[in-house]
C-alpha positions as CSV (number, residue, x, y, z in Angstrom):
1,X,11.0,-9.8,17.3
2,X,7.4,-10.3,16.6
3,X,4.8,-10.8,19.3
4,X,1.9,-13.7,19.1
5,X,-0.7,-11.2,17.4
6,X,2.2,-10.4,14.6
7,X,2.8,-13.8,14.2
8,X,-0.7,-15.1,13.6
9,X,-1.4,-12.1,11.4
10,X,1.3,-13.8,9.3
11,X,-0.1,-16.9,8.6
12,X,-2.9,-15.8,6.5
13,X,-1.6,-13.4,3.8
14,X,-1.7,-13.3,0.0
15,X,1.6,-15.0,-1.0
16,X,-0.2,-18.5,0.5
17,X,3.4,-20.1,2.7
18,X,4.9,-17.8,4.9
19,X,9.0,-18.0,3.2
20,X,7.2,-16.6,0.3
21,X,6.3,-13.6,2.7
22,X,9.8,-13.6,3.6
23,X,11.8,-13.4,0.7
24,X,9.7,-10.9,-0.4
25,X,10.8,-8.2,2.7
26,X,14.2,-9.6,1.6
27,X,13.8,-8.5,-2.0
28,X,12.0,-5.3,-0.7
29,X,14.9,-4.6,1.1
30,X,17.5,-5.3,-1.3
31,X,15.9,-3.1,-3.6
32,X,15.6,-0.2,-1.3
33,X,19.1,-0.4,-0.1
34,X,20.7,-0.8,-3.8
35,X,19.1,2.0,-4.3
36,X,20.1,4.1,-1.3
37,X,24.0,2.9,-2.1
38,X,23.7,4.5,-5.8
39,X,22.8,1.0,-7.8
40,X,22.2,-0.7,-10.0
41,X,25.7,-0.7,-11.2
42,X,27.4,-2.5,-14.2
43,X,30.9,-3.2,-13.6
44,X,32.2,-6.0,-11.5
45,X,34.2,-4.2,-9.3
46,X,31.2,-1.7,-8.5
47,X,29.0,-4.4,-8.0
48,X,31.3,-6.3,-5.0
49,X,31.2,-2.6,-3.3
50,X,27.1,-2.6,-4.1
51,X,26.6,-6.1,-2.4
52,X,28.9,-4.8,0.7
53,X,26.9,-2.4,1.2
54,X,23.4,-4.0,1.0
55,X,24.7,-7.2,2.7
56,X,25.5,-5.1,5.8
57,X,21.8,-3.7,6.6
58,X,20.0,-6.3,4.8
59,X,18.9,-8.7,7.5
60,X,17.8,-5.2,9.8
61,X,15.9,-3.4,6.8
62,X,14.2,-6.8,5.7
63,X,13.1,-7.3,9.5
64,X,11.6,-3.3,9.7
65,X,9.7,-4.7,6.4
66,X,8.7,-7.2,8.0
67,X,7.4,-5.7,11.5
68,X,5.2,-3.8,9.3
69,X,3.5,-6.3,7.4
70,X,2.6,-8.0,10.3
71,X,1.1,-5.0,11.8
72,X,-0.7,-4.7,8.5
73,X,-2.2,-8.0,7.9
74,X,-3.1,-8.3,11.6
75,X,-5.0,-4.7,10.7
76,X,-6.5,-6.5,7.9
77,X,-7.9,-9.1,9.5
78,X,-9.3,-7.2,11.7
79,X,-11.2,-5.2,9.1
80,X,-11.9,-8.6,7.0
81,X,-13.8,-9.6,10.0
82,X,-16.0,-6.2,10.2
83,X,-16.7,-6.8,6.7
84,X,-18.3,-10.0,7.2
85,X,-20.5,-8.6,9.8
86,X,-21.8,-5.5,7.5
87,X,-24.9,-6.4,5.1
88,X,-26.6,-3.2,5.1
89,X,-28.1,-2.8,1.6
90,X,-27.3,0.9,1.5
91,X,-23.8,0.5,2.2
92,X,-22.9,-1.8,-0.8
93,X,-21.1,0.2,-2.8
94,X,-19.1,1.6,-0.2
95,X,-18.4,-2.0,1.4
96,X,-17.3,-3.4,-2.3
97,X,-15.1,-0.2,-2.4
98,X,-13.6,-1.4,0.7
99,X,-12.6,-4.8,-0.4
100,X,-11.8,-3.9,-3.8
101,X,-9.1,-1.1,-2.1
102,X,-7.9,-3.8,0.5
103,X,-7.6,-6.4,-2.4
104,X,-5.2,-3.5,-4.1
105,X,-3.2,-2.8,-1.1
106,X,-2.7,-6.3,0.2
107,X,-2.3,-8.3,-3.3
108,X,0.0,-11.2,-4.1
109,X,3.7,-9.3,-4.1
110,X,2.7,-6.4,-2.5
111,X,5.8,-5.9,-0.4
112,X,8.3,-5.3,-3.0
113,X,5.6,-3.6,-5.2
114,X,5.0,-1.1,-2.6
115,X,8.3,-0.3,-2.0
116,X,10.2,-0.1,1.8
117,X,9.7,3.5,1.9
118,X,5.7,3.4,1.4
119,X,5.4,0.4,3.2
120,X,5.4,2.7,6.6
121,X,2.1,4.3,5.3
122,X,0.0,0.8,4.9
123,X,-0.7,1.0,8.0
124,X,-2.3,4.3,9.0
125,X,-4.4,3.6,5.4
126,X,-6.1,0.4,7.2
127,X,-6.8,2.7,10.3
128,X,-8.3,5.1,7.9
129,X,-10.3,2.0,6.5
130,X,-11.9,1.6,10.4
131,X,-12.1,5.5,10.7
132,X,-14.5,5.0,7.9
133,X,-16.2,2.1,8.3
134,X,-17.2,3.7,11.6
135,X,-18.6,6.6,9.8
136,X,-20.2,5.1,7.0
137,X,-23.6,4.1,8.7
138,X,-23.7,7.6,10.0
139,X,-23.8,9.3,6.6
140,X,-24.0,6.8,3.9
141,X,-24.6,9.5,1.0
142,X,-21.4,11.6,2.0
143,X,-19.4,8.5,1.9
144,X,-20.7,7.5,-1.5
145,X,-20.2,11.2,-2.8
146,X,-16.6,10.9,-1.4
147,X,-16.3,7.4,-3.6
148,X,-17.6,8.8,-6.3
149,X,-14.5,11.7,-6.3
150,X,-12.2,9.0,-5.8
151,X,-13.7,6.6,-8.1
152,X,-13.4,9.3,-10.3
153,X,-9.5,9.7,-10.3
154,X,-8.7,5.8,-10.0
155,X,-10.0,5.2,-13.4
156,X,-8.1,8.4,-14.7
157,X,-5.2,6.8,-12.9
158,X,-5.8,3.3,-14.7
159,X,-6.1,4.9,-18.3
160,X,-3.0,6.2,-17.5
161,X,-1.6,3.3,-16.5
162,X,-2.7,1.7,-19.7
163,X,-0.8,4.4,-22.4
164,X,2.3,3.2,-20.8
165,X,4.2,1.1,-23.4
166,X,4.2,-2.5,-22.8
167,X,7.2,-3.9,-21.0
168,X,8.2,0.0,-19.7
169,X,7.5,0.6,-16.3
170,X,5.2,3.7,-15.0
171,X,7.1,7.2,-14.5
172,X,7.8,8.4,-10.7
173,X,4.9,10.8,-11.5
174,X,2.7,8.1,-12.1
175,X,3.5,5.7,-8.9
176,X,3.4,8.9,-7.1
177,X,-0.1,9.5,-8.5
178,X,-1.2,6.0,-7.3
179,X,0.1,7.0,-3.8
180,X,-1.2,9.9,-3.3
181,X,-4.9,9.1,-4.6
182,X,-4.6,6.6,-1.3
183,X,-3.3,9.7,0.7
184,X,-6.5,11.7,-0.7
185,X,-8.9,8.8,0.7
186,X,-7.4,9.1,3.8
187,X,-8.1,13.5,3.4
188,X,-11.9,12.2,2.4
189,X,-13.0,9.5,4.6
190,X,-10.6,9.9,7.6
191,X,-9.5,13.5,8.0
192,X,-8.8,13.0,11.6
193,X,-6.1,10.5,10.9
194,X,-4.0,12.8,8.8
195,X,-2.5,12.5,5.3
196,X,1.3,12.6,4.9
197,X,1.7,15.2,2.4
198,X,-0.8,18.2,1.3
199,X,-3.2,16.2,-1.6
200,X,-5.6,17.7,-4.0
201,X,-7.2,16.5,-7.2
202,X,-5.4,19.1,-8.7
203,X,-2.7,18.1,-7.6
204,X,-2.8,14.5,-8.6
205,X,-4.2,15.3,-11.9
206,X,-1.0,17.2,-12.5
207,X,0.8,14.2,-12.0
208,X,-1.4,12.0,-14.1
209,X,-0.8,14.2,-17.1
């Protein structure tokens, strides 16, 4: 069950009518749990035992989804609102950075596109957002050294992203890659708060090769 906070936080989000919100924790969940159960499968007899399975955890898993959007997009309104409040001139870049890296996180369809596994992680990259946005003023140069690392390896994630062949979808390595550049701004901006796995560019170049 979702508390007041959780349920306001849902009413402004990306997908514009809340059932749109919905059915995408549905299909987020579906996809996780056809996968967990061995799918997708080809045969009609393996796909009655596929739907079994998926239609016995799907109303729990899609309500964990949901849960944490909520907590997400309530984060993010939260930080939306700081935004609007920060016009130092200095900051700029680092502000656009922000909005740009919210605008990735939180786009239209992001649910399913992040996948019900990652999801878990959105929000402890928004608290890294207000770790940093707390420190920015403090040391404005560090922080736009640190963007320019980061900066660095999101556009060598994005030309990889463009040699893969239209209509094929990107490798593990490469949706790996893209999570664990957001793990590395977590290791750069908000240390304290703690990545979930050891990151390195060295260790996310590897991937993007």
């Amino acid at each position: 069950a979702l508390d007041n906070k959780q349920k306001l936080a849902l009413g402004t989000n990306p997908y514009g009518p809340v059932p749109l919100l919905f059915e995408d924790c549905v299909a987020c969940a579906a996809d996780y749990l056809m996968d967990q159960a061995g799918g997708p499968v080809w045969d009609a007899a393996s796909f009655a035992v596929l739907r079994e399975k998926v239609r016995a955890d799907l109303a729990e898993t899609a309500e964990n989804a949901l849960v944490i959007v909520a907590d997400t997009l309530a984060a993010a309104h939260e930080l939306e609102r700081r935004l609007k409040g920060t016009v130092t001139l200095g900051l700029l870049p680092s502000l656009t950075d922000v909005r740009t890296q919210l605008g990735r996180l939180l786009a239209k369809g992001f649910i399913s596109a992040t996948g019900y596994e990652q999801l878990r992680h959105l929000p402890r990259y928004l608290r890294a957002i207000g770790y940093r946005l707390d420190k920015m003023a403090d040391d404005p140069y560090r922080d736009q050294a640190n963007l320019a690392k980061v900066g660095q390896l999101e556009r060598e994630y994005e030309d990889a992203l463009a040699r893969v062949p239209q209509g094929r979808q990107p490798s593990a390595e490469l949706r790996q890659a893209r999570w664990l550049i957001e793990e590395y701004r977590v290791s750069l901006f908000a240390q304290q708060i703690g990545t979930a796995t050891t990151v390195s560019e060295k260790r996310i170049r590897r991937l993007l090769a």
